[in-house]
C-alpha positions as CSV (number, residue, x, y, z in Angstrom):
1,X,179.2,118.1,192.8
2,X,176.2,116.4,190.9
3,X,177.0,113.0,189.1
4,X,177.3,114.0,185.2
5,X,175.6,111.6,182.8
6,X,176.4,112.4,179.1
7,X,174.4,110.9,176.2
8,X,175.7,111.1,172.6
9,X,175.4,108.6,169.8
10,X,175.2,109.1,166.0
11,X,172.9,111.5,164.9
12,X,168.9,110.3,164.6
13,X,169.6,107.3,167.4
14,X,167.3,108.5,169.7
15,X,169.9,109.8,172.8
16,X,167.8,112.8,173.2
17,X,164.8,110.5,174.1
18,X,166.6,108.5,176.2
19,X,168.2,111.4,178.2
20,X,165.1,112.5,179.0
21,X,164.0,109.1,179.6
22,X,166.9,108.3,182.4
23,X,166.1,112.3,183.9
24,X,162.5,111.3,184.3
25,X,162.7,108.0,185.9
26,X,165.8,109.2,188.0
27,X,163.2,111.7,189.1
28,X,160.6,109.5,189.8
29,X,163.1,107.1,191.9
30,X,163.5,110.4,194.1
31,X,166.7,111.9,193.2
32,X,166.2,115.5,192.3
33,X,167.8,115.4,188.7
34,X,168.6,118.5,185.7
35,X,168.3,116.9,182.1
36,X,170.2,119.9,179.7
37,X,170.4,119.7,176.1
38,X,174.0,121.1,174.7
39,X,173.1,120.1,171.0
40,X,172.8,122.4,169.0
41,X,169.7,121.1,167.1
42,X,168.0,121.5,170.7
43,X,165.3,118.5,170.6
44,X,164.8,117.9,174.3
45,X,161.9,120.6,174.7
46,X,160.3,118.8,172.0
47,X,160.7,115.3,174.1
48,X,159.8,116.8,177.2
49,X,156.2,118.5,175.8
50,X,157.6,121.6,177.0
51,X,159.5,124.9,176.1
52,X,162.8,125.4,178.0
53,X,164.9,128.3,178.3
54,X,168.4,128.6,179.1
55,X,167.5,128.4,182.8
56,X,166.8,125.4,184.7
57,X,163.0,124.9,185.3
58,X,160.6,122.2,186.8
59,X,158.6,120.1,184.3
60,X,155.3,120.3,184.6
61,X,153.7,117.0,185.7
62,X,157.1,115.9,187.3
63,X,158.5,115.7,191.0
64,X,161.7,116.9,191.3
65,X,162.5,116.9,187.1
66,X,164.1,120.1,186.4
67,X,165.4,120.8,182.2
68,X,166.7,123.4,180.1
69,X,168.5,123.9,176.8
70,X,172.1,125.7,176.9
71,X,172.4,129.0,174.7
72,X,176.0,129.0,173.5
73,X,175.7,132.2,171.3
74,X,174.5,134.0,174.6
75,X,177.4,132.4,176.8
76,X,180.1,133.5,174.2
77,X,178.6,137.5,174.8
78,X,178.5,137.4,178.0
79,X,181.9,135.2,178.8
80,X,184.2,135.2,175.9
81,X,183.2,138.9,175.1
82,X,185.3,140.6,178.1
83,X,188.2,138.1,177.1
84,X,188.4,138.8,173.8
85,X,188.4,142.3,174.8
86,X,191.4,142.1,176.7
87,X,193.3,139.7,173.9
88,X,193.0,142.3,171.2
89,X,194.4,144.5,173.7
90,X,197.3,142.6,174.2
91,X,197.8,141.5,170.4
92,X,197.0,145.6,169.3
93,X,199.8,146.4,172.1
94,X,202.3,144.2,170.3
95,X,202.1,145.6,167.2
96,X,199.3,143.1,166.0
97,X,197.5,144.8,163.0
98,X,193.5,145.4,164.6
99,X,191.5,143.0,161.6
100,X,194.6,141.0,162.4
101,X,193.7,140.7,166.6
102,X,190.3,140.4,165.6
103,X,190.6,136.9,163.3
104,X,193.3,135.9,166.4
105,X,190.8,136.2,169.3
106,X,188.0,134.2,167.2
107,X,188.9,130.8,168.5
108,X,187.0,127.7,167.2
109,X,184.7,125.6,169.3
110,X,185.0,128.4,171.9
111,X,180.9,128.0,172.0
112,X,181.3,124.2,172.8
113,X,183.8,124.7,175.4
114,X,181.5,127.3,177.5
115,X,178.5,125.4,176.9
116,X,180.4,122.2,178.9
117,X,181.5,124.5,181.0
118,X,178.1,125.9,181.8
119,X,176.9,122.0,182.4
120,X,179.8,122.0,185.4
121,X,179.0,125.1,186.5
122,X,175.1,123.7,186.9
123,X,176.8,120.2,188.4
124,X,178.5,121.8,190.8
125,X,176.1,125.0,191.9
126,X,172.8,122.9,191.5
127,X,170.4,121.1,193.8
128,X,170.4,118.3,191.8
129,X,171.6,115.3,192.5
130,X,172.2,114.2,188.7
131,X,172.6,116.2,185.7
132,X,171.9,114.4,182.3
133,X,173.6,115.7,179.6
134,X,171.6,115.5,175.7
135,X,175.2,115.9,174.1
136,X,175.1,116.3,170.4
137,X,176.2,113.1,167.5
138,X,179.2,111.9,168.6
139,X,181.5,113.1,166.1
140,X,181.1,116.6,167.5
141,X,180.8,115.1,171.2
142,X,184.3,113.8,170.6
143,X,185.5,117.0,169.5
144,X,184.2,119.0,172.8
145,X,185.6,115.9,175.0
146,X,188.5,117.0,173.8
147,X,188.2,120.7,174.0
148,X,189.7,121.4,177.8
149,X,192.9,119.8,177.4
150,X,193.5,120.9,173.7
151,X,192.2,125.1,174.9
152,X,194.5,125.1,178.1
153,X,197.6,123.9,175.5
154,X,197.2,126.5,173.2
155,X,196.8,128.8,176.6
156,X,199.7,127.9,178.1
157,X,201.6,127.6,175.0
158,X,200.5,131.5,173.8
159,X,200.7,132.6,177.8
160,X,202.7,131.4,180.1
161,X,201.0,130.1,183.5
162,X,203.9,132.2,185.2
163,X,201.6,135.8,185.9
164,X,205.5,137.7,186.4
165,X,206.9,136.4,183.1
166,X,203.7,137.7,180.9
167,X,203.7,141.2,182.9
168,X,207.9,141.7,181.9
169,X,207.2,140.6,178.4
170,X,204.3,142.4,178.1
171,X,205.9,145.7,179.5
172,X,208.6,145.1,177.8
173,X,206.4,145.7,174.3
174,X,204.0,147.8,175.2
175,X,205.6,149.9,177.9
176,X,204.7,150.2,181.9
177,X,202.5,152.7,181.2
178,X,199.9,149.7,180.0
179,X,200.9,147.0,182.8
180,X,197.5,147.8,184.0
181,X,195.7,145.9,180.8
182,X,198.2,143.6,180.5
183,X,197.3,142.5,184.2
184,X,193.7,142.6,183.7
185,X,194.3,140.2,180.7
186,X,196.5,137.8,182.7
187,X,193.2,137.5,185.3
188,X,191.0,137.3,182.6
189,X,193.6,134.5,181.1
190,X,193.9,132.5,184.8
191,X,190.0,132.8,185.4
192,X,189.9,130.8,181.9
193,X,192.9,128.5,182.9
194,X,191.0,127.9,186.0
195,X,187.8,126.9,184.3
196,X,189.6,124.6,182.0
197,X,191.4,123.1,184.8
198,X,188.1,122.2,186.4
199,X,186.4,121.1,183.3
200,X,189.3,118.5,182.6
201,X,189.0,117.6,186.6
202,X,185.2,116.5,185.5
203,X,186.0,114.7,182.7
204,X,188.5,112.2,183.9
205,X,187.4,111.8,187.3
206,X,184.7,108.5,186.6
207,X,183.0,108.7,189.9
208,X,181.1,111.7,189.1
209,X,181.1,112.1,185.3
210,X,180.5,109.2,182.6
211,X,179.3,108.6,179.0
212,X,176.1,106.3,177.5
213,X,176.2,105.5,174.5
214,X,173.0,105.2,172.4
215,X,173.0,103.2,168.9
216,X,170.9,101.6,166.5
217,X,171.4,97.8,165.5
218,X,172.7,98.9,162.2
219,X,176.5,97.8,160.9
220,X,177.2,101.3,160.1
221,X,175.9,102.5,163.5
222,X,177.5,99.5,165.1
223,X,180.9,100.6,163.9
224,X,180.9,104.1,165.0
225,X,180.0,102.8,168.3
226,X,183.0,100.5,168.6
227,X,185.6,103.6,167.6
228,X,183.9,106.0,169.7
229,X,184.6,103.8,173.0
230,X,188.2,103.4,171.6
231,X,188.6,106.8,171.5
232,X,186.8,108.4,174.6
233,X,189.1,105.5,176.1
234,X,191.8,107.7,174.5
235,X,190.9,110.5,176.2
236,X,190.7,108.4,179.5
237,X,186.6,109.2,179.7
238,X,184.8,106.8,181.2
239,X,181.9,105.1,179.2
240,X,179.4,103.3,181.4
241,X,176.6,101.7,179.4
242,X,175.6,101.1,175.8
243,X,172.5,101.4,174.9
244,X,170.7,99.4,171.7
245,X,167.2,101.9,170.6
246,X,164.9,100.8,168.4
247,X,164.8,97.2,168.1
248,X,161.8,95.8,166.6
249,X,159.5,93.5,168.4
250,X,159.7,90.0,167.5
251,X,156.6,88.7,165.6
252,X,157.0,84.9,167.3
253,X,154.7,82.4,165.3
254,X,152.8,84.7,163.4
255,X,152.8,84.4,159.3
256,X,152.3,87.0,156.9
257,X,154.3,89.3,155.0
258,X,154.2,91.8,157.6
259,X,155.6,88.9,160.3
260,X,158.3,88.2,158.0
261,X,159.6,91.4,157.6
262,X,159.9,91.7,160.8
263,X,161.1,88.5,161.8
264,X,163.9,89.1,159.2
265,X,164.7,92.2,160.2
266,X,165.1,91.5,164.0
267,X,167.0,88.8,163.4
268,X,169.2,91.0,161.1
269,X,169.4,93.6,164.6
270,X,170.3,90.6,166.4
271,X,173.7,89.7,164.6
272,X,174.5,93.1,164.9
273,X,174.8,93.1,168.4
274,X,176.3,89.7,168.7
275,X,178.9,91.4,166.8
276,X,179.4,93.9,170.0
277,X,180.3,91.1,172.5
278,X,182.9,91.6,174.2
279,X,181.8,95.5,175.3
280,X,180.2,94.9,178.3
281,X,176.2,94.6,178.6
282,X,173.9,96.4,176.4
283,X,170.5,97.2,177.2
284,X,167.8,97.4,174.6
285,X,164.8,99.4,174.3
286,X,162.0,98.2,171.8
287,X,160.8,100.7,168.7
288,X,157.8,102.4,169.6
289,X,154.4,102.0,167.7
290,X,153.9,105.5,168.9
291,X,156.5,108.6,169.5
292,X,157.5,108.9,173.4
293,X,156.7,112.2,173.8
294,X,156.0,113.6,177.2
295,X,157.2,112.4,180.9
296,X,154.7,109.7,180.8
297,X,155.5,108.5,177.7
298,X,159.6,108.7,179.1
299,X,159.3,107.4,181.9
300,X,157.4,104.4,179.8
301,X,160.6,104.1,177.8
302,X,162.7,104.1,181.3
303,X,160.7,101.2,182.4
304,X,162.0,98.9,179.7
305,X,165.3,100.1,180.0
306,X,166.0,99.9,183.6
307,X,163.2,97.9,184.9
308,X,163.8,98.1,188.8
309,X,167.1,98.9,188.7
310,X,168.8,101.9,189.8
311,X,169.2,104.2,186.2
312,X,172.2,106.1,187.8
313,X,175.4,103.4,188.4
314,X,176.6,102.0,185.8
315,X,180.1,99.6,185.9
316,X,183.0,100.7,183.5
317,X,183.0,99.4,180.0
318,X,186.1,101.3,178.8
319,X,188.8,103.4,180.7
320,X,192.5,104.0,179.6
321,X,194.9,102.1,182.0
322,X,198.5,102.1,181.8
323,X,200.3,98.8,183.5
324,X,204.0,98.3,183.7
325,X,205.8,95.0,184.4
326,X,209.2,93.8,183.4
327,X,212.2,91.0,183.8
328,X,215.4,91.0,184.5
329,X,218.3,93.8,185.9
330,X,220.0,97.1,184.9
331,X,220.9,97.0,181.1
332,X,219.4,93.2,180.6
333,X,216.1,94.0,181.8
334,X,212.6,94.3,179.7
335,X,210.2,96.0,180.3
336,X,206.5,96.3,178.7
337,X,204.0,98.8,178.8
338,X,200.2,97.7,178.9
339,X,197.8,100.6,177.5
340,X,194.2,99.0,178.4
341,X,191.6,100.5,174.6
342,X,188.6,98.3,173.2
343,X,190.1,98.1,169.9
344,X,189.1,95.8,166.1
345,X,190.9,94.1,163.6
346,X,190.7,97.1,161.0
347,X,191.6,100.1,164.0
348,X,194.6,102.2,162.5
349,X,197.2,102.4,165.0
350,X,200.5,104.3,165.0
351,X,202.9,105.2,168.2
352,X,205.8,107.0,168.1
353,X,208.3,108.5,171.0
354,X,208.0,111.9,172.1
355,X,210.5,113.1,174.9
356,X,209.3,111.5,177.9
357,X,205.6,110.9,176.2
358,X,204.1,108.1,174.1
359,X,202.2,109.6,171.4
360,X,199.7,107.3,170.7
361,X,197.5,107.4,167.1
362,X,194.0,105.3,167.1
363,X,192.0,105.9,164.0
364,X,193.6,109.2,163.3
365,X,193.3,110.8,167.1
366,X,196.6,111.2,168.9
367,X,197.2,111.7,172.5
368,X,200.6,111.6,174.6
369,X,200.7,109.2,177.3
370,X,203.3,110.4,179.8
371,X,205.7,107.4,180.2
372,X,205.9,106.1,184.2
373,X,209.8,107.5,185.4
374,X,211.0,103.6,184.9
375,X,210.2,104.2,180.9
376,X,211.6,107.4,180.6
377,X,215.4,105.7,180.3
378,X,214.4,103.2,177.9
379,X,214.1,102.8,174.1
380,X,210.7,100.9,172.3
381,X,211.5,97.5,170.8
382,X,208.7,96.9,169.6
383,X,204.6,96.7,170.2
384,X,201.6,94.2,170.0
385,X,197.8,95.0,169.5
386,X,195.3,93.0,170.6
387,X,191.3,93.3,171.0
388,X,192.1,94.7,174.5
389,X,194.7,97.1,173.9
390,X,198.3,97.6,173.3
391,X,201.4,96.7,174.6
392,X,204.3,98.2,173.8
393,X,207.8,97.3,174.6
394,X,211.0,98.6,176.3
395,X,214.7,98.1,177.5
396,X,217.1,100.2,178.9
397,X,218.7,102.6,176.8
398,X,222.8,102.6,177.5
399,X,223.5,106.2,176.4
400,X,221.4,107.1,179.5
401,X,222.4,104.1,182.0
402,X,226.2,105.1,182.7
């Protein structure tokens, strides 16, 4: 399996340059590397100087750089197609009106889902050593993050992982004269399950799979930076390095209006990311007098960035860590629940108890955290929020302690 590097950022702050940037120089360093753009406003041929296809292919002028630019539309015909097929099978078989089955089987973000799925498939059936992802803004990076776990709910929720159960209800409705469909639906269903299963395997496993940031020294920027590691934290996704584009040179000594401008507005850049201490390093890449454009031009760009370090590790700036400690014996004790997230002063936070889960709210996204068995007989008294994270508290409840 190839390491995964993903790139987002918000929209216009140069990830798709630096992507490319980190595929060229990885490249250069020797390591046989795929750079694949899964935005939709595909930009990555244009910072290559080259035209890509959905196909991996060498870059000209490049050892070992190999790109291409993921065709949703195309992977929905040829993977969701047969699927869909079978579904309104099922659904018509039920007694599900047909323009009814039709709207059913049209799932949202089923195009983002298969194109991350396409990036594992390349990860794990590729030469390459890395693949660099050119994800798109981060809002809609978040969103297919999320994707995996949230598909194989609905999945299991609408059919059961339990092959036996779906066949008797589905012959049940239909008759055993159409067992047959019903079974090639549950393989189609499992195939999907399976792909899902792997895809979520990717994501949280931060050996082989991590995100970079890219931002701008602007508050606004800034900002969305700070809640996007909160909640890719959330989602227990590793984050590796942040990356500042765009700063503008210092004009040192020199006078002028020109030199003032810029001397006010790098110093303006420089608060800014003062303001992110406490993240972990950030590198910084200058703003360009001309556009990088080519695999000279990147690997110009990856020079700055990296100097002679390695571009590929990177040490963890954000993962989701649960830590349990706690006083005291039987119906006396305490017990407190640490829930590691880069959080601010203004972050909206809400928790509430869920069966054996802790469903957790952080600026408006919710996750469960499955409680460690210790928890799972206790009540919440109460939790604390703090720049690091959240701790939440617990004691034993009595009802279950008899």
């Amino acid at each position: 399996m190839s390491r995964v590097l993903l790139f987002t950022g918000k929209g216009g702050v140069g990830k798709t340059t630096l992507s490319a940037a980190t595929a060229a120089s990885l490249a250069a360093h020797g390591r046989k590397a795929l750079v694949v753009s899964t935005d939709p406003a595909h930009s990555l041929g244009d910072a290559l100087d080259v035209r890509l296809g959905a196909e991996p292919s060498e870059v000209d002028g490049s050892d070992g750089l190999f790109a291409c630019q993921i065709d949703p539309r195309g992977l929905v015909d040829e993977a969701w197609g047969d699927l869909r097929g079978h579904l309104r099978t099922v659904l018509a078989g039920a007694g599900v009106d047909e323009l009814d089955a039709e709207e059913l089987t049209v799932l949202p973000g089923v195009e983002e889902l298969l194109a991350l799925a396409e990036v594992r498939r390349l990860a794990a059936s590729g030469p390459w050593e890395v693949v660099v992802v050119d994800c798109g803004p981060t809002a809609e990076t978040l969103r297919l993050l999320s994707l995996p776990e949230a598909f194989a709910g609905y999945l299991e929720r609408l059919f059961p992982t339990h092959r036996r159960v779906v066949r008797g209800l589905l012959a049940g409705v239909a008759g055993t004269g159409t067992v047959e469909k019903w079974d090639a639906t549950a393989d189609a269903l499992s195939r999907l399950a399976e792909r899902l299963d792997a895809l979520r395997s990717m994501l949280a496993d931060s050996s082989s799979c991590s995100v970079r940031l890219v931002l701008t020294p602007e508050r606004v920027v800034a900002a969305e930076t700070r809640r996007t590691l909160t909640a890719l934290a959330l989602q227990r996704i590793r984050v590796d390095s942040v990356i500042a584009n765009r700063l503008v040179p210092s004009p040192g000594a020199a006078r002028g209006a020109a030199a003032s401008w810029l001397r006010t507005r790098r110093q303006e850049q420089d608060a800014v990311l003062a303001e992110l201490t406490g993240i972990g390093e950030i590198r910084t890449v200058d703003h360009r007098a001309s556009e990088p454009v080519g695999v000279t031009a990147l690997l110009e760009v990856a020079e700055q960035l990296y100097g002679d370090s390695d571009p590929l590790p990177g040490a963890a700036l954000s993962e989701s860590l649960l830590e349990v400690s706690g006083s005291g014996r039987g119906l006396d004790a305490r017990y407190s629940l640490r829930i590691a997230l880069p959080l601010t002063d203004d972050t909206e936070l809400d928790l509430a108890r869920v069966g054996d889960d802790l469903a957790l709210t952080v600026d408006g996204r919710r996750r469960l955290v499955a409680l460690p068995s210790l928890l799972r007989r206790c009540i919440v008294t109460g939790a604390e929020m703090d720049s690091g994270g959240v701790t939440v508290g617990f004691r034993p409840d009595p009802s279950l302690w008899r």
